[in-house]
N, CA, C and O atoms as a GROMACS GRO file, in nm:
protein
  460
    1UNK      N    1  -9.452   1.857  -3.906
    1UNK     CA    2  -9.489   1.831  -4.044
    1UNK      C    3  -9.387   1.740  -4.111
    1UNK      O    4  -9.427   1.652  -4.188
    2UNK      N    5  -9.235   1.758  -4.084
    2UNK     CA    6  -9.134   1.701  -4.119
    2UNK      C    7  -9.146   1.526  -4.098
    2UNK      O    8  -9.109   1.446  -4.183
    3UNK      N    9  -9.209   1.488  -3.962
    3UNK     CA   10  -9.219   1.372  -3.921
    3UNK      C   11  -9.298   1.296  -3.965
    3UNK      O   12  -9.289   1.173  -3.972
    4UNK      N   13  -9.413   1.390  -4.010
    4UNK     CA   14  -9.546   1.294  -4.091
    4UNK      C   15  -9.454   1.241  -4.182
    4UNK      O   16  -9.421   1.123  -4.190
    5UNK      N   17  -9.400   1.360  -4.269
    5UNK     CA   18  -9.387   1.284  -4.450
    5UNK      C   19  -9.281   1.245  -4.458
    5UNK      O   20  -9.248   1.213  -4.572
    6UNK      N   21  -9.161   1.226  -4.330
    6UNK     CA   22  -9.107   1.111  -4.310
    6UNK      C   23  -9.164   0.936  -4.242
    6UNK      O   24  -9.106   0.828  -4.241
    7UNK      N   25  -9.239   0.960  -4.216
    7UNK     CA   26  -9.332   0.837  -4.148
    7UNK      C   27  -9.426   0.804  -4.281
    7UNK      O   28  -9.424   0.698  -4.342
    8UNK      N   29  -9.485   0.887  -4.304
    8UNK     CA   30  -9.551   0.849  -4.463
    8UNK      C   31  -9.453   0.813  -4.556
    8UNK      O   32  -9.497   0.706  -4.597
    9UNK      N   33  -9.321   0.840  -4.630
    9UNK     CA   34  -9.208   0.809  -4.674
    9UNK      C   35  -9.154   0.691  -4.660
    9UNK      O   36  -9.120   0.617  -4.753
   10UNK      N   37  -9.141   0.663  -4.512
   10UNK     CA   38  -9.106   0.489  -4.518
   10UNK      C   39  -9.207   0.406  -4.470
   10UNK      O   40  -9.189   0.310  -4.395
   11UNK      N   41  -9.294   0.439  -4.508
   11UNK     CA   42  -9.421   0.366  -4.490
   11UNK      C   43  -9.443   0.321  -4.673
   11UNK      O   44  -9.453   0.224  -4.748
   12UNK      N   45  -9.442   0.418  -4.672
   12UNK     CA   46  -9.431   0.392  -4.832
   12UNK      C   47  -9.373   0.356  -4.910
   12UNK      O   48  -9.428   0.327  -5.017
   13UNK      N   49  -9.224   0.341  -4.891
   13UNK     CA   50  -9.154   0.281  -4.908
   13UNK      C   51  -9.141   0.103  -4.932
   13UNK      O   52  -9.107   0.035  -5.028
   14UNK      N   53  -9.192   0.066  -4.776
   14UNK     CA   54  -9.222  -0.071  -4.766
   14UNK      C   55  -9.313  -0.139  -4.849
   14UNK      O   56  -9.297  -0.250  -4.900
   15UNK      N   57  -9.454  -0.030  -4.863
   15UNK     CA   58  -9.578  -0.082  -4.984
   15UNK      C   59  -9.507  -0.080  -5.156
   15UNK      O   60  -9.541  -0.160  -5.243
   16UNK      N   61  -9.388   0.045  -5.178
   16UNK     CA   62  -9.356   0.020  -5.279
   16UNK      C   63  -9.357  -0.113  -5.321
   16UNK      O   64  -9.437  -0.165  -5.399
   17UNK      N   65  -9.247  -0.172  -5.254
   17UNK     CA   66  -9.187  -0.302  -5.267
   17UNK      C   67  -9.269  -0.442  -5.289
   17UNK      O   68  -9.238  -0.543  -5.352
   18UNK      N   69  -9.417  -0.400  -5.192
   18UNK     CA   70  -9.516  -0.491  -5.241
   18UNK      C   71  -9.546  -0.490  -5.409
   18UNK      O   72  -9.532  -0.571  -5.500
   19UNK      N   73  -9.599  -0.339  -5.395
   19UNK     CA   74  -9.688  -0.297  -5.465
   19UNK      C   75  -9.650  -0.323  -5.600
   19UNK      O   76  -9.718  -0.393  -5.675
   20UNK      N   77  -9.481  -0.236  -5.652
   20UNK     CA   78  -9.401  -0.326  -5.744
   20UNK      C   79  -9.439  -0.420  -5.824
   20UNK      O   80  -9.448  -0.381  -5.940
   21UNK      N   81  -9.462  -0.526  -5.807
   21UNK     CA   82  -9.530  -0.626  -5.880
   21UNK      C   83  -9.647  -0.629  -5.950
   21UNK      O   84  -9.682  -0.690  -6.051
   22UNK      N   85  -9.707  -0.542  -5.872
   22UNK     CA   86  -9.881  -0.517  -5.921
   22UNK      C   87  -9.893  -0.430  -6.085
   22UNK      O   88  -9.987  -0.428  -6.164
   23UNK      N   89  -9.784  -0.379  -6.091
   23UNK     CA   90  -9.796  -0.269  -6.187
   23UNK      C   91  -9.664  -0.312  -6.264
   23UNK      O   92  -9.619  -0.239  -6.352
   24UNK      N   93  -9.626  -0.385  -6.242
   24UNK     CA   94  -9.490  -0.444  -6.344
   24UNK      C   95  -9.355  -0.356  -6.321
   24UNK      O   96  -9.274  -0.316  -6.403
   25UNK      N   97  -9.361  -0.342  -6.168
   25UNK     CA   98  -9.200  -0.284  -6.203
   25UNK      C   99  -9.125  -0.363  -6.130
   25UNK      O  100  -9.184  -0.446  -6.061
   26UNK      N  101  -8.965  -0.357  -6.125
   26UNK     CA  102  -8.941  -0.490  -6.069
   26UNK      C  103  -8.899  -0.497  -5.966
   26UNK      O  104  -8.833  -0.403  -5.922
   27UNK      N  105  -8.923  -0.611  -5.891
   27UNK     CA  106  -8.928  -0.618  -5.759
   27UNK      C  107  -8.822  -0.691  -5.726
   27UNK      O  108  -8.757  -0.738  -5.820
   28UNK      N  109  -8.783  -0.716  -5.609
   28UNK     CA  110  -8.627  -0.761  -5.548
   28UNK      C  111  -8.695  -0.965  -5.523
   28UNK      O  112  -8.778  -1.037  -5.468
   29UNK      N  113  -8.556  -0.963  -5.631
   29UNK     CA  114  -8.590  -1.139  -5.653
   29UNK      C  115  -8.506  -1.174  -5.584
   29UNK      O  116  -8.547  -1.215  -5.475
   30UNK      N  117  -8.310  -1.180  -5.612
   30UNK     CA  118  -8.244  -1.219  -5.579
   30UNK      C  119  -8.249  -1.215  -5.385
   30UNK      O  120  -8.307  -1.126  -5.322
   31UNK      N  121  -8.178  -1.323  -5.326
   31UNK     CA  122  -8.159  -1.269  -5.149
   31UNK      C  123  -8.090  -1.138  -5.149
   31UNK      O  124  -8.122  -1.060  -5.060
   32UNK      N  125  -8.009  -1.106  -5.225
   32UNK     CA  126  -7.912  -0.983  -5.202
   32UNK      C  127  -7.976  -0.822  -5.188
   32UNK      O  128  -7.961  -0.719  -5.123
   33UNK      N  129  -8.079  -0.895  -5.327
   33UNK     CA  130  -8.185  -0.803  -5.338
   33UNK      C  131  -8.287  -0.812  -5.215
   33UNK      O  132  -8.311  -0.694  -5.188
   34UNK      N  133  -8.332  -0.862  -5.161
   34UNK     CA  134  -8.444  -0.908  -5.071
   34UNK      C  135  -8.369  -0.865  -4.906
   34UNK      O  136  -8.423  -0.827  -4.802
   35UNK      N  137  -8.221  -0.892  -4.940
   35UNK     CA  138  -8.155  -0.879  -4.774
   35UNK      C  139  -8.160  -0.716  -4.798
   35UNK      O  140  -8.162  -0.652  -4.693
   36UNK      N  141  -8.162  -0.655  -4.895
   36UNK     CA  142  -8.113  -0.478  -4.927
   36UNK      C  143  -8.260  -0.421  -4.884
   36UNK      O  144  -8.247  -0.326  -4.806
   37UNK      N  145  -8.364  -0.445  -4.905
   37UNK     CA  146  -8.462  -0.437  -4.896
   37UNK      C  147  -8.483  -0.455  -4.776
   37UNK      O  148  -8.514  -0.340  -4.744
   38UNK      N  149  -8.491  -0.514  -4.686
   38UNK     CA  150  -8.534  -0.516  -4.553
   38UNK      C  151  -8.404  -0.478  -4.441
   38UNK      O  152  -8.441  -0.483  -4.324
   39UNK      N  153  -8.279  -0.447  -4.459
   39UNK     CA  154  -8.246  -0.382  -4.438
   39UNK      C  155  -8.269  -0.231  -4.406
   39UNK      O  156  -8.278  -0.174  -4.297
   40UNK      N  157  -8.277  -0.173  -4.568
   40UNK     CA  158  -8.321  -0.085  -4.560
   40UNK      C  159  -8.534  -0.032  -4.460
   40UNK      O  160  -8.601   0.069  -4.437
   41UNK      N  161  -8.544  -0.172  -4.440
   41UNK     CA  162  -8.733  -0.179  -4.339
   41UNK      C  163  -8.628  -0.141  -4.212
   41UNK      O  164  -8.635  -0.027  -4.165
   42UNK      N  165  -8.540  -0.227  -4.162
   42UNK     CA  166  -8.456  -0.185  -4.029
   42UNK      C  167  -8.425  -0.046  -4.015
   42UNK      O  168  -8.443   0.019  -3.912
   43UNK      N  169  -8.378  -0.002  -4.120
   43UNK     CA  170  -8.350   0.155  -4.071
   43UNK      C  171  -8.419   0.244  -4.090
   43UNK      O  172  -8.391   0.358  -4.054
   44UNK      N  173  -8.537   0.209  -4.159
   44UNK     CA  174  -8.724   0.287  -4.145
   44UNK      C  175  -8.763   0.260  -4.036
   44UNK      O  176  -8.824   0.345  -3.972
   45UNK      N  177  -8.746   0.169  -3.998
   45UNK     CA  178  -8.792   0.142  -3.842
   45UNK      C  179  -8.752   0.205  -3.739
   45UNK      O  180  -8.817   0.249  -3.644
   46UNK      N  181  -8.608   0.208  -3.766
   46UNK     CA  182  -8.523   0.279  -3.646
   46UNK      C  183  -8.540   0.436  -3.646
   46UNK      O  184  -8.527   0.505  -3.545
   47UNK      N  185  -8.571   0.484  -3.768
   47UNK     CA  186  -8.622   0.635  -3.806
   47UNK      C  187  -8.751   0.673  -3.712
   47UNK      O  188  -8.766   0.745  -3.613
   48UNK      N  189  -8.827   0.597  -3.783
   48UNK     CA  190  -8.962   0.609  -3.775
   48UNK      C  191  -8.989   0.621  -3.619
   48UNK      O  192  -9.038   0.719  -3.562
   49UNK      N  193  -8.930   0.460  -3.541
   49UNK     CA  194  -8.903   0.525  -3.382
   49UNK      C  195  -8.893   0.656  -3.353
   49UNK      O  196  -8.983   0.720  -3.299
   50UNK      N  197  -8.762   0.711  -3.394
   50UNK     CA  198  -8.704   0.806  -3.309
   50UNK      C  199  -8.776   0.943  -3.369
   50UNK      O  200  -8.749   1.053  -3.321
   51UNK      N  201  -8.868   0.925  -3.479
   51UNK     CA  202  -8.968   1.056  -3.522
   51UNK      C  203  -9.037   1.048  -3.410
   51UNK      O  204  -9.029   1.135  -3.324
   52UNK      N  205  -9.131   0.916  -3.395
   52UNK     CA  206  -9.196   0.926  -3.313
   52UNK      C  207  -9.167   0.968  -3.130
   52UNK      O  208  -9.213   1.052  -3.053
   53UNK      N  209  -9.110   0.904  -3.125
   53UNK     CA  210  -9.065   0.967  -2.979
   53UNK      C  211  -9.031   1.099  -3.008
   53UNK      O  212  -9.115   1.161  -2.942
   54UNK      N  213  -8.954   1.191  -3.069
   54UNK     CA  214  -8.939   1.283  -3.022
   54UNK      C  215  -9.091   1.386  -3.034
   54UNK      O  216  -9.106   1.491  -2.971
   55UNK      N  217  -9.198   1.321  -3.132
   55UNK     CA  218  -9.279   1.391  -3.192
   55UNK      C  219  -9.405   1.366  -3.001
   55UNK      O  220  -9.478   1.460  -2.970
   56UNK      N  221  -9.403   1.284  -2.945
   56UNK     CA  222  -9.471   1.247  -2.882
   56UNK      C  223  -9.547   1.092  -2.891
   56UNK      O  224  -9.581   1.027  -2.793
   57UNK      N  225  -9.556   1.070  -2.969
   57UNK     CA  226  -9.701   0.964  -2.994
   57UNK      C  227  -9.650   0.793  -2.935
   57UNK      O  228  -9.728   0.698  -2.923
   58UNK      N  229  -9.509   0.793  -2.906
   58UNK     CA  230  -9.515   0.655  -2.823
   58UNK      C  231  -9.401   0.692  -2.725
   58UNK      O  232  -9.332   0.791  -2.751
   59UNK      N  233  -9.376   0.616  -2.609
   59UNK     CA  234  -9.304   0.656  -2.462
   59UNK      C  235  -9.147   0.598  -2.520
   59UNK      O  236  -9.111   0.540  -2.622
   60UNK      N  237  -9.067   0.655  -2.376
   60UNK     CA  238  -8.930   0.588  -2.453
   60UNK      C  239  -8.922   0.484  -2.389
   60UNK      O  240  -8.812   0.460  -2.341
   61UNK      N  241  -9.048   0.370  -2.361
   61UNK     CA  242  -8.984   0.292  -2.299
   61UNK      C  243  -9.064   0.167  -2.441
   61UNK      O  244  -9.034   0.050  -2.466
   62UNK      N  245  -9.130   0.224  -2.483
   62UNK     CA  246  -9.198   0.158  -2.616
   62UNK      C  247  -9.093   0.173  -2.733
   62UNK      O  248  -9.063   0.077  -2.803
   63UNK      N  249  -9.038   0.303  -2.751
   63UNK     CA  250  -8.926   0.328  -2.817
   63UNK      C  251  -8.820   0.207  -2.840
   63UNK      O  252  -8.779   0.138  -2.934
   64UNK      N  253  -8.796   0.221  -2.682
   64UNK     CA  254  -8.677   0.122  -2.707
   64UNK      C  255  -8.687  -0.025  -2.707
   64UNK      O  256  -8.620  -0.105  -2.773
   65UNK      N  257  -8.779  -0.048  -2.625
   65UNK     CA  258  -8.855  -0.178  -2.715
   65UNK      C  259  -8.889  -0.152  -2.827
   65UNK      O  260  -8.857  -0.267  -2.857
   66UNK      N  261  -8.934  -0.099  -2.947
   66UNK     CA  262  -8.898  -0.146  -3.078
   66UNK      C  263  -8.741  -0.130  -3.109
   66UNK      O  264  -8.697  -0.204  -3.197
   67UNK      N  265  -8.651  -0.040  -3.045
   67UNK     CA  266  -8.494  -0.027  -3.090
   67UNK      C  267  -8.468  -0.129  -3.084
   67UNK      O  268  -8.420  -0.177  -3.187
   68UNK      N  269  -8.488  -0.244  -2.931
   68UNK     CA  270  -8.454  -0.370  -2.937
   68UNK      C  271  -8.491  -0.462  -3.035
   68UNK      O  272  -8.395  -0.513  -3.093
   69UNK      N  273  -8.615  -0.503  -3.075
   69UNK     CA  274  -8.670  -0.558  -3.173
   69UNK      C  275  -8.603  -0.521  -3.325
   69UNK      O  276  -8.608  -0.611  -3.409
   70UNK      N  277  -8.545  -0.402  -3.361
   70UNK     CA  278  -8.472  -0.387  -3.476
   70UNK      C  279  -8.330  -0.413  -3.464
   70UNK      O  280  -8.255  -0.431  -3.560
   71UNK      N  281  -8.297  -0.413  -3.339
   71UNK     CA  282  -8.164  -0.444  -3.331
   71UNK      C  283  -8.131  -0.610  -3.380
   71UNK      O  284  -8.041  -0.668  -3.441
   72UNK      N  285  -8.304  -0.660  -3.294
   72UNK     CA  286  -8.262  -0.829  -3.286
   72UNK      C  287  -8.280  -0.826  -3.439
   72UNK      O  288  -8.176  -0.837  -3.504
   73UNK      N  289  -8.382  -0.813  -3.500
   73UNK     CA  290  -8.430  -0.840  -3.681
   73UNK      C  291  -8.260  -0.806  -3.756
   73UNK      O  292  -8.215  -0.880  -3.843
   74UNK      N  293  -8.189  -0.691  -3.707
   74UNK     CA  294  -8.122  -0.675  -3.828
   74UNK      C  295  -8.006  -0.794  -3.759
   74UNK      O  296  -7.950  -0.848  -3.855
   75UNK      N  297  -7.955  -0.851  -3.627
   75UNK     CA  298  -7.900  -0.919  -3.607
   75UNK      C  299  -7.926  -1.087  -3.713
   75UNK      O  300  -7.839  -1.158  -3.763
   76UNK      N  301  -8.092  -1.106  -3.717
   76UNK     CA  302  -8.129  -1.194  -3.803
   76UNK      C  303  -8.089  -1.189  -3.908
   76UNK      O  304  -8.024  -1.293  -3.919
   77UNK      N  305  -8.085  -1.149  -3.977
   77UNK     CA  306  -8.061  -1.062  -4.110
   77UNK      C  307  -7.933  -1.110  -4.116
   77UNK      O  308  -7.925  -1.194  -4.205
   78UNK      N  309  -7.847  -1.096  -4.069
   78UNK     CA  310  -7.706  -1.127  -4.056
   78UNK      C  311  -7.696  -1.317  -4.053
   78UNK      O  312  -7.666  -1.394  -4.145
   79UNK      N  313  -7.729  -1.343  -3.927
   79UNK     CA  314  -7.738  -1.466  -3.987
   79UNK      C  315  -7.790  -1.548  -4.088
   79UNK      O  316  -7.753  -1.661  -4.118
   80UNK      N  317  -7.902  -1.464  -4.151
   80UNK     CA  318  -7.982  -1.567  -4.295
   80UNK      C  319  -7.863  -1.530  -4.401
   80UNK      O  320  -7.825  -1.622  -4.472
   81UNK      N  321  -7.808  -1.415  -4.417
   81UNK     CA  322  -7.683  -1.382  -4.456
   81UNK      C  323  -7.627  -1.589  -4.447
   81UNK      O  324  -7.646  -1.698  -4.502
   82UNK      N  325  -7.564  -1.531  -4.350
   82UNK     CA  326  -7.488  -1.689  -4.307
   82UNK      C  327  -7.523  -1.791  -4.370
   82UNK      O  328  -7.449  -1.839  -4.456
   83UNK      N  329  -7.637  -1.840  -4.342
   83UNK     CA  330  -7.673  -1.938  -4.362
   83UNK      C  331  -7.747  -1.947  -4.495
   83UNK      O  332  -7.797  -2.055  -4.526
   84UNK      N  333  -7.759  -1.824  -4.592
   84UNK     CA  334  -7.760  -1.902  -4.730
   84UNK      C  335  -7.600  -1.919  -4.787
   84UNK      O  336  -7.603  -1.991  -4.886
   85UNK      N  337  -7.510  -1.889  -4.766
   85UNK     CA  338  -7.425  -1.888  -4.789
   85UNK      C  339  -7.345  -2.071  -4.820
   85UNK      O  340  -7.255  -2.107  -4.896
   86UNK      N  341  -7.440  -2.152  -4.712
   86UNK     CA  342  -7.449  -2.295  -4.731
   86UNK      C  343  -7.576  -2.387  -4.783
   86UNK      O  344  -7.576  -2.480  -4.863
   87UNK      N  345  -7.694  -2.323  -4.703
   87UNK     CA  346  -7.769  -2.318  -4.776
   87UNK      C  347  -7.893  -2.228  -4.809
   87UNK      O  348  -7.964  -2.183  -4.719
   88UNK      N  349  -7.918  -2.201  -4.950
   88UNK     CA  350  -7.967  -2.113  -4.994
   88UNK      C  351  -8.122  -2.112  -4.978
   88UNK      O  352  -8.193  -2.013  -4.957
   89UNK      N  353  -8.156  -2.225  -4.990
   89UNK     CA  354  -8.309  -2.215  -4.914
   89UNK      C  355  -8.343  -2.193  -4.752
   89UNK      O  356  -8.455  -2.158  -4.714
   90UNK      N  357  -8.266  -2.210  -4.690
   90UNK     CA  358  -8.305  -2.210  -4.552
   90UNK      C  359  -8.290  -2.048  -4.528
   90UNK      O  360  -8.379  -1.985  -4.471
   91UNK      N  361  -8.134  -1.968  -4.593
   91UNK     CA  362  -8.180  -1.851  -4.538
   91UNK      C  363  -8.281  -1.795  -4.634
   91UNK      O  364  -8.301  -1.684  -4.583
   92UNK      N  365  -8.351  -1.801  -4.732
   92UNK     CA  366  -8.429  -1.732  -4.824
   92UNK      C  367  -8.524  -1.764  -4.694
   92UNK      O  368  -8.534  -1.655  -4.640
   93UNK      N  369  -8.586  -1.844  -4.631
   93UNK     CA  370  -8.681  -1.919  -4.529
   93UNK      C  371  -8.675  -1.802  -4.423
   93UNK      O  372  -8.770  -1.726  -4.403
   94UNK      N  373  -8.548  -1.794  -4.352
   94UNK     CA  374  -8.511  -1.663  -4.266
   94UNK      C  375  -8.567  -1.559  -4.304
   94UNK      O  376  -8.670  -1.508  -4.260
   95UNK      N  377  -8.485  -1.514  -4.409
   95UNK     CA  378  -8.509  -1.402  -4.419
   95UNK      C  379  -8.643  -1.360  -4.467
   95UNK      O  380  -8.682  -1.246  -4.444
   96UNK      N  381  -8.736  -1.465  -4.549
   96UNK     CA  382  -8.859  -1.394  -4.551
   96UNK      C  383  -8.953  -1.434  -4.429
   96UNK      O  384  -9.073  -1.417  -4.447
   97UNK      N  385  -8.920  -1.472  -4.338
   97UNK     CA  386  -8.951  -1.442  -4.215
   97UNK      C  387  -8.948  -1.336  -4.090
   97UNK      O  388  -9.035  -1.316  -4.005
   98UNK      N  389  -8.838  -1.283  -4.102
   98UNK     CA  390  -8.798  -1.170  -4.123
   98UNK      C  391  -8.810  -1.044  -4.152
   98UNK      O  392  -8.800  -0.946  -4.079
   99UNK      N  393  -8.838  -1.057  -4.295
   99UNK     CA  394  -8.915  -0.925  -4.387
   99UNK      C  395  -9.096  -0.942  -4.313
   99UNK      O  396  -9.172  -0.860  -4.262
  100UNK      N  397  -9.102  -1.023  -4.328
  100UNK     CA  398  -9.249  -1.045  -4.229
  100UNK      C  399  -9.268  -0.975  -4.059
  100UNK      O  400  -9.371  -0.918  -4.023
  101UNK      N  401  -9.153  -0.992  -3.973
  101UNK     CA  402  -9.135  -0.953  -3.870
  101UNK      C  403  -9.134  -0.787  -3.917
  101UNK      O  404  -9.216  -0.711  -3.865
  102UNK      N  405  -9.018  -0.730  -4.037
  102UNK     CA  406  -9.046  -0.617  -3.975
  102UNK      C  407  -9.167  -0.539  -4.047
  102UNK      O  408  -9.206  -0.430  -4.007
  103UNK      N  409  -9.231  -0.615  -4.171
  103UNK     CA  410  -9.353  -0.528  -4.172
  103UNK      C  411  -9.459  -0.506  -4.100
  103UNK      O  412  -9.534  -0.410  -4.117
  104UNK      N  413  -9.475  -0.615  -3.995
  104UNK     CA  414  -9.536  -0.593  -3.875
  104UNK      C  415  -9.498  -0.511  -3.763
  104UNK      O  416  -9.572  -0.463  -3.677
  105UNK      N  417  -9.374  -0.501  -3.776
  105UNK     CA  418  -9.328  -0.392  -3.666
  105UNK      C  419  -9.368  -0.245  -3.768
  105UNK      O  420  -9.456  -0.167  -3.731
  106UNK      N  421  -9.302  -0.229  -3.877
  106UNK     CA  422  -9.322  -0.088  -3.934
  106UNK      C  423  -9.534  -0.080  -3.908
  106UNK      O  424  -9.567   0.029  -3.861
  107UNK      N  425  -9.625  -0.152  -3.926
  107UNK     CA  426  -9.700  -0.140  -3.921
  107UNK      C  427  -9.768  -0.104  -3.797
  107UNK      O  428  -9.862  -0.025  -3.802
  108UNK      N  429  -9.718  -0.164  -3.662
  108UNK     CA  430  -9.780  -0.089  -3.558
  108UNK      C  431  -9.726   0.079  -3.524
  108UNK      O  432  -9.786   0.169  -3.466
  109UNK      N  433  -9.572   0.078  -3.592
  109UNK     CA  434  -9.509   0.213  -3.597
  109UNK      C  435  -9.628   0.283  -3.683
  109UNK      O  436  -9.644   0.388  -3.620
  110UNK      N  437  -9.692   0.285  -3.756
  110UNK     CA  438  -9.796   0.349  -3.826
  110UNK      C  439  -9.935   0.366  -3.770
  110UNK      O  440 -10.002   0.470  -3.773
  111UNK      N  441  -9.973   0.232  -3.713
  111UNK     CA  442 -10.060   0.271  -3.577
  111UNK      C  443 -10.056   0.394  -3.502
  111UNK      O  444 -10.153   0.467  -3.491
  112UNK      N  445  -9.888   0.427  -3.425
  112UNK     CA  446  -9.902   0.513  -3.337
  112UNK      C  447  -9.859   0.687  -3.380
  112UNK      O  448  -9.837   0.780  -3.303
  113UNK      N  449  -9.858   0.681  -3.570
  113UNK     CA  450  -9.809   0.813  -3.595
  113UNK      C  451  -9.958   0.866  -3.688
  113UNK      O  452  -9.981   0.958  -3.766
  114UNK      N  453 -10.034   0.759  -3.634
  114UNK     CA  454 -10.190   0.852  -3.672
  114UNK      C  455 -10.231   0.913  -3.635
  114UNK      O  456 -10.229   0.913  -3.512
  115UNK      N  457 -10.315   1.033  -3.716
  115UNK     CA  458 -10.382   1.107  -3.607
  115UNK      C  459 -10.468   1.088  -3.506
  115UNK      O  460 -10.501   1.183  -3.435
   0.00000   0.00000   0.00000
């Protein structure tokens, strides 16, 4: 039960952040704001994995293929870091590329914690 309404939790989490806007509350403008934010998708992700595996619903070899895949995203993350630092459009470019990568990853993680 614990794992659902943690899997529902950062699932929800991520739609907050859409959703935010829709209803006027405010949403992450700045990169700092935007890098905190998907950050924080990396370590929903990395959760959400390890609910799932222990809960059953994906293998540990799927597991760790997504561990890898969050490892590489938050490695990204680091460099758009970098590289707005010179320039500011290219990592804003990264990184919402990025935030794209991992809502697609949190999204098949939601695929496999359905009933």
């Amino acid at each position: 039960m614990t794992a659902i309404i943690r899997n529902t939790f950062f699932s929800s989490l991520l739609a907050l952040f859409v959703g935010c806007a829709s209803i006027g509350l405010p949403v992450p403008e700045t990169f700092n704001q935007k890098l905190a934010v998907s950050l924080g998708a990396v370590t929903a992700v990395r959760e959400s994995t390890i609910t799932l595996l222990k809960a059953g619903k994906i293998s540990a070899d799927d597991a760790q293929n997504v561990q890898n895949q969050a490892n590489n995203l938050r490695t990204g993350l680091d460099i758009a870091r970098d590289i707005a630092r010179t320039d500011p459009k290219a990592g804003d470019a990264k990184l919402t590329a990025l935030h794209s990568a991992l809502n697609a990853l949190q999204t098949y993680l939601n695929t496999k914690g359905s009933p």
